[in-house]
C-alpha positions as CSV (number, residue, x, y, z in Angstrom):
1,X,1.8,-72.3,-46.9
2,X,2.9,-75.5,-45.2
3,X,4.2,-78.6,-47.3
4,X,2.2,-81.2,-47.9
5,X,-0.6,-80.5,-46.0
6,X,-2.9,-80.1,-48.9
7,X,-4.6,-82.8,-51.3
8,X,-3.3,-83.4,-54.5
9,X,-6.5,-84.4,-56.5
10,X,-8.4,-80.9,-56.7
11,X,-10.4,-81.9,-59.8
12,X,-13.7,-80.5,-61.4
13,X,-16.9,-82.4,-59.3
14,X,-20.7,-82.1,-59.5
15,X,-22.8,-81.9,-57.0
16,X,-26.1,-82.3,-57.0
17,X,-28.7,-81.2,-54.3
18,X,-31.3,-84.5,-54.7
19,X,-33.7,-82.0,-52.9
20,X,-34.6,-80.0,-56.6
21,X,-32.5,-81.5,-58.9
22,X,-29.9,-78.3,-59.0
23,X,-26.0,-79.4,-60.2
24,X,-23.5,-77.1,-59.0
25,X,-20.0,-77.8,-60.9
26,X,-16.6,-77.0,-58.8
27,X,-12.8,-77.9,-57.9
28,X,-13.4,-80.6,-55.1
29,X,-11.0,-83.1,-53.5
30,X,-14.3,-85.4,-52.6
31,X,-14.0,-89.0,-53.3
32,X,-16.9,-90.7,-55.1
33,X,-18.1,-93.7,-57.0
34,X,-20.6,-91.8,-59.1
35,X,-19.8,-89.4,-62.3
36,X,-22.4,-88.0,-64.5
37,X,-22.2,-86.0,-68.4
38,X,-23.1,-81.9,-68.5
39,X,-22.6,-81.2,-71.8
40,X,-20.7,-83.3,-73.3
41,X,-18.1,-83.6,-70.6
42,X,-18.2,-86.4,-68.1
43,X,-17.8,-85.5,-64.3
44,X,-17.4,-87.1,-60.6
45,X,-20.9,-87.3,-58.7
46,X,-21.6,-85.4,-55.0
47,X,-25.2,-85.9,-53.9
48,X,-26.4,-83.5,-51.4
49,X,-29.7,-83.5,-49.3
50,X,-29.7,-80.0,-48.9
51,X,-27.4,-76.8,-50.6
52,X,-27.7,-73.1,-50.4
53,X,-30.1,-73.7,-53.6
54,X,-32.8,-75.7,-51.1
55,X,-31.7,-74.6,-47.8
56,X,-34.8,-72.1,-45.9
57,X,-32.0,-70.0,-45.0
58,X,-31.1,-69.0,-47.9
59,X,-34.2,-69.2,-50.0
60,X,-36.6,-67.3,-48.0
61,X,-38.9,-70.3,-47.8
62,X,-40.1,-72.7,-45.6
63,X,-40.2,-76.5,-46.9
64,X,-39.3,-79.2,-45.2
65,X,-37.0,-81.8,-47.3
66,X,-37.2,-85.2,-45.4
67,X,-36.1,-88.4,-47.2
68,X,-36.3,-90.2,-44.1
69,X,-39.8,-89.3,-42.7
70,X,-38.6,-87.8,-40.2
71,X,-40.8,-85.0,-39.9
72,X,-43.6,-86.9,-40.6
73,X,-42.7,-89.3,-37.8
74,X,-42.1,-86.1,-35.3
75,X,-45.4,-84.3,-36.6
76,X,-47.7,-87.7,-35.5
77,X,-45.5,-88.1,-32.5
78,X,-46.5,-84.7,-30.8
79,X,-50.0,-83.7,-32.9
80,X,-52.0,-84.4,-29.4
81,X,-48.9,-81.7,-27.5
82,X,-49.5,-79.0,-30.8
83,X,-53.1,-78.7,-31.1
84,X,-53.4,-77.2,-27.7
């Protein structure tokens, strides 16, 4: 491996998908302002809109996670074109 080319603050980090609550602990380099306590022990916070845990891809299902109302706002948009 090359010299210097990879961070030096690997560190255990949560991330949670804010789509269904799920917290996924890993080594991360991510830099946040957050941290949150599993078990007793006291970790860096990741939020996520979307993982593999909420992600139709890999869940089999369709639901549509939109914390912007974006869908909602692209549903009314083109009802009239959908209906036909």
């Amino acid at each position: 491996m090359k010299e210097g080319i990879h961070p030096k603050n690997y560190r255990l980090v949560a991330f949670k998908d804010m789509s269904n609550e799920e917290i996924t602990v890993t080594r991360s380099a991510v830099s946040t302002k957050e941290s949150i306590e599993i078990d007793g022990v006291e970790y860096p916070l990741f939020k996520l809109e979307i993982s593999s845990s909420s992600h139709p891809f890999y869940t089999g299902k369709m639901k549509l996670v939109d914390s912007a109302g974006r869908v909602d706002k692209f549903m009314n948009k083109y009802k009239k074109h959908m209906e036909r």
